[in-house]
VOPAGU-2260 file (C-alpha; in pm, 1 decimal, decimal comma):
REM VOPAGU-2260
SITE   aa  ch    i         X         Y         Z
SITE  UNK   A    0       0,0       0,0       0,0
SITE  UNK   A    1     159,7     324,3     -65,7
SITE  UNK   A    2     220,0     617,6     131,2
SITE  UNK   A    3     -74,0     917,5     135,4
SITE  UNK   A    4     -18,1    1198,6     -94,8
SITE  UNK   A    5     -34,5    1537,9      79,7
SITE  UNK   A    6    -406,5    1640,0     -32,1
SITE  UNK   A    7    -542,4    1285,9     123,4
SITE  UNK   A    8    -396,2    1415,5     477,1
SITE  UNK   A    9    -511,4    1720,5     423,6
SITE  UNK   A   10    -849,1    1593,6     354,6
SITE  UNK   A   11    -837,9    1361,8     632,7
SITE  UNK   A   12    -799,0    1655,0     879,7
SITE  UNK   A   13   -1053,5    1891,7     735,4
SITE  UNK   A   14   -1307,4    1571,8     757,2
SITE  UNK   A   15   -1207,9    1556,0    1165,2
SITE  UNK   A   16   -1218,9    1924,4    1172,6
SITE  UNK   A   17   -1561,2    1900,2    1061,8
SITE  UNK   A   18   -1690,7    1613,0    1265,6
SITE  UNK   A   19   -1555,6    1763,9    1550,6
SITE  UNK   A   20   -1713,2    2089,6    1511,4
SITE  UNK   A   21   -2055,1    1922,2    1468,4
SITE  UNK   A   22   -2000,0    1717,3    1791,0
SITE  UNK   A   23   -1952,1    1966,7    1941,7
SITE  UNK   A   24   -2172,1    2238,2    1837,8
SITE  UNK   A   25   -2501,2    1955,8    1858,0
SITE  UNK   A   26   -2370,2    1883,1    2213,7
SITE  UNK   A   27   -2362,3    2199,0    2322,4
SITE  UNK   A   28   -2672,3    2324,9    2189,9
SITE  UNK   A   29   -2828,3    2021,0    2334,8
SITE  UNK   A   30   -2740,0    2073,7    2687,2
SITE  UNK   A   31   -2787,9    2458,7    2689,8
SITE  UNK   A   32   -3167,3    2340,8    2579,0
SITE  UNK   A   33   -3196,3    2091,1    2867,7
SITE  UNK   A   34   -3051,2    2391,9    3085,1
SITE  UNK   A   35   -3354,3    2594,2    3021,8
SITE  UNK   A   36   -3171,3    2867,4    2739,5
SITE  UNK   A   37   -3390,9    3020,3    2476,5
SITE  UNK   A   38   -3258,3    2892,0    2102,0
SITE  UNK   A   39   -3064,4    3201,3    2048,0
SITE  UNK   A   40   -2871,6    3166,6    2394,0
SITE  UNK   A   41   -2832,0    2758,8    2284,1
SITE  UNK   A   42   -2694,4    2822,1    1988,5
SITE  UNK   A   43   -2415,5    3064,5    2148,3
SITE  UNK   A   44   -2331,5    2796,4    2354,7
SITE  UNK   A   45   -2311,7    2586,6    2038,6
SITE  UNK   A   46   -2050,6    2804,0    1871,8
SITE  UNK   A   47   -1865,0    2818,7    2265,2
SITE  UNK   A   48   -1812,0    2467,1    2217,1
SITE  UNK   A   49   -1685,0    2488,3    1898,4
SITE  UNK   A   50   -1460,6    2769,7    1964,7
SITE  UNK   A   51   -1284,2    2589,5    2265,6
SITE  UNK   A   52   -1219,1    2276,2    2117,9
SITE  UNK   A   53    -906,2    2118,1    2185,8
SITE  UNK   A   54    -720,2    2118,2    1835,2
SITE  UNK   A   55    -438,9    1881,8    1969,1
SITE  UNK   A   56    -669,6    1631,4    2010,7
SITE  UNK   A   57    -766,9    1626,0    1648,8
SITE  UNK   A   58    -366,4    1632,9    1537,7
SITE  UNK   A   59    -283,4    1292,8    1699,0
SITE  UNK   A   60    -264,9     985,0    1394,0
């Protein structure tokens, strides 16, 4: 099997990027709901989440 070209890891880590992003922006929206916010204070706490993820985590192979 050969090696990945350059664009494939690229893509690989814009495809965790993303995933990650949704995680966490579903998850947070999710509990600010069950914590009694209005949608527009949910979805703040959606982008929150997404804005403090840990980007290391996403690095690792």
């Amino acid at each position: 099997m050969s090696q990945p070209n350059f664009v494939d890891v690229q893509r690989e880590l814009a495809e965790k990027v993303r995933d990650a992003c949704v995680k966490a922006a579903v998850s947070g929206f999710e509990q600010a709901r069950m914590d009694g916010l209005c949608a527009e204070g949910a979805v703040e706490t959606a982008v929150s989440a997404i804005q403090n993820l840990n980007l290391d985590d996403l690095l690792t192979p």
